[in-house]
Residue, then its C-alpha position, 0 to 999 in steps of 0.5 A: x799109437x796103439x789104434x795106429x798099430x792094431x789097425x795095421x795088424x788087422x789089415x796086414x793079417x788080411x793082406x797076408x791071408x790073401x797074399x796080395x796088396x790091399x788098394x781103396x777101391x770102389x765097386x760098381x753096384x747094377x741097380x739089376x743086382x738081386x741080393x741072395x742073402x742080407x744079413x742086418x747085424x754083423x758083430x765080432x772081435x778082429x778075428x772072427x764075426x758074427x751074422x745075424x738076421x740073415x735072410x733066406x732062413x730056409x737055407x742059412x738058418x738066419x745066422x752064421x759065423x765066419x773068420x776076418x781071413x782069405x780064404x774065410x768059411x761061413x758057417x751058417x747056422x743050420x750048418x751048411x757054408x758059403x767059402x768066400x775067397x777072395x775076401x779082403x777089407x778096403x779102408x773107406x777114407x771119404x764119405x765115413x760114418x762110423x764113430x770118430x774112434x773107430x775105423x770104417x772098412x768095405x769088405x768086397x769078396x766072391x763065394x767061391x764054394x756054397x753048400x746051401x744050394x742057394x748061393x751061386x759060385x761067383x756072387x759078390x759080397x759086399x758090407x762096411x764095417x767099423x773096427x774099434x781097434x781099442x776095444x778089438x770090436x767089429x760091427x756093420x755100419x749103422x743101417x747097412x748090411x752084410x749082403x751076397x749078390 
């Protein structure tokens, strides 16, 4: 029940940020797609996250933090930020990886403003996430990453 109850509070917290609806939705990838930045971990709690082993070091530092909200600023470690907006979590019901007692989400959203000089306005971020709604810990799907394209 507790699980239920915060998995709601999580989505619901992002639904009201962005003011819209959540739906399950899949995106199509262009092979053609360059990635920008890949970051291999993402950590956090429900409220905020971590990005490290980021690419592109030169212009994010290799790390970043950012909020679980629309619109949602990361802040990259050299100081520089990449405003995400829209930025909303899609529970993934087919095809789950994360741990039976966790939740799997795929956060799709688009830069809206970048700082970095790097990121053009209008790339496309993609990750997929497991909560642990028990614990109030996020972390990225094993062996996936946190990606701007």
């Amino acid at each position: 029940m507790f699980r239920a109850r915060a998995a709601l509070a999580f989505v619901a917290t992002m639904a009201m940020a962005t003011g819209a609806t959540l739906t399950v939705a899949a995106t199509p990838v262009s092979a053609a797609t360059t990635t920008i930045v890949a970051c291999k971990s993402l950590v956090g709690n429900l409220k905020n996250a971590t990005l490290s082993h980021c690419s592109d070091v030169a212009n994010t530092g290799g790390s970043g933090r950012f909020p679980f909200a629309t619109p949602s600023t990361i802040t990259w470690a050299n100081g520089k930020t990449t405003t995400l907006n829209p930025f909303k979590p899609h529970p993934v019901t087919s095809g789950v990886t994360c741990a039976p007692t966790t939740t799997e989400y795929r956060l799709l959203g688009k830069v809206s403003a970048d700082t970095t000089g790097s990121i053009p306005v209008g790339s496309k971020i993609t990750a997929e996430i497991c909560v642990d709604f028990a614990n109030h810990h996020v972390t990225n799907v094993p062996g996936t990453k946190f990606k701007i394209k």
